[in-house]
C-alpha positions, -999 to +999 in steps of 0.1 A: -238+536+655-273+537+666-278+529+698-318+520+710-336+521+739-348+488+757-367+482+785-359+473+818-355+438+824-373+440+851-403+449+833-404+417+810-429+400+831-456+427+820-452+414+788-455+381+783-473+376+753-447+397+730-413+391+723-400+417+747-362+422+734-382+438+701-401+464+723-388+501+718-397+525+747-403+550+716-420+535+695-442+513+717-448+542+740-490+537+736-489+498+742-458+500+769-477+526+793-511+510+790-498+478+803-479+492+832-509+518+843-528+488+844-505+462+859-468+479+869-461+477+905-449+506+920-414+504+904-425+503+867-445+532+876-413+551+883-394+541+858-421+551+829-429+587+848-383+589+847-380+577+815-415+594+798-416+621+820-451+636+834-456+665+802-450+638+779-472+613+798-499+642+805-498+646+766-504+609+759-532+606+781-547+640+772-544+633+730-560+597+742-586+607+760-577+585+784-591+556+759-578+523+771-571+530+811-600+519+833-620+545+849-595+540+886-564+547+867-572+573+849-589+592+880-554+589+901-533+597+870-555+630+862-547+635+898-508+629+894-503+649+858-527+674+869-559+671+842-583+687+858-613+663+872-643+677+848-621+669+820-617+633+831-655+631+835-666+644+801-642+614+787-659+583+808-691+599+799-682+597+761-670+557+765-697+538+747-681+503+765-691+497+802-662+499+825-673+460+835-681+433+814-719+425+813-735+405+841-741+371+829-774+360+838-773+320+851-809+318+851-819+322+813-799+288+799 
């Protein structure tokens, strides 16, 4: 019998707009660590660097390009799976999005 991987419960409130009992730590890996980078607390953080593991999680980011993790994220987790810093820089340079959304301008309506 096959038995799959789940997430933590304790990580269900990350994930409130899917149906979280169908999330598979393996298959999901792309969409699961974007959402905690960007909103884990401190203990989802540890359980995806136990469960993932930093190579694996270096290798994510790296064949990424760090695509989809805002510029603050990415900087500390270059730091923390050792990417070096120019190679980090050459990737926010290539981003054709801003790392903001546009000013809006009250004035011109």
């Amino acid at each position: 019998m096959e038995t799959r991987a789940r997430l933590p419960e304790s990580l269900r409130p990350l994930f409130w707009d899917v149906e979280f009992r169908t999330l598979c730590p393996e298959r999901h890996q792309s969409f699961i660590c974007l959402r905690i980078i960007e909103h884990g607390d401190l203990d989802a953080l540890r359980w995806m660097v136990r469960y993932y593991g930093k190579p694996r999680l270096r290798q994510w980011l790296m064949a990424r390009r760090g695509r989809g993790v805002s510029p603050r994220a990415l900087n500390f987790w270059a730091m923390m799976l050792e990417i070096p810093a120019r190679t980090v820089n050459r990737w926010l340079r290539e981003r054709t999005e801003p790392p903001w959304p546009p000013k809006i301008d009250s004035t011109s309506r």
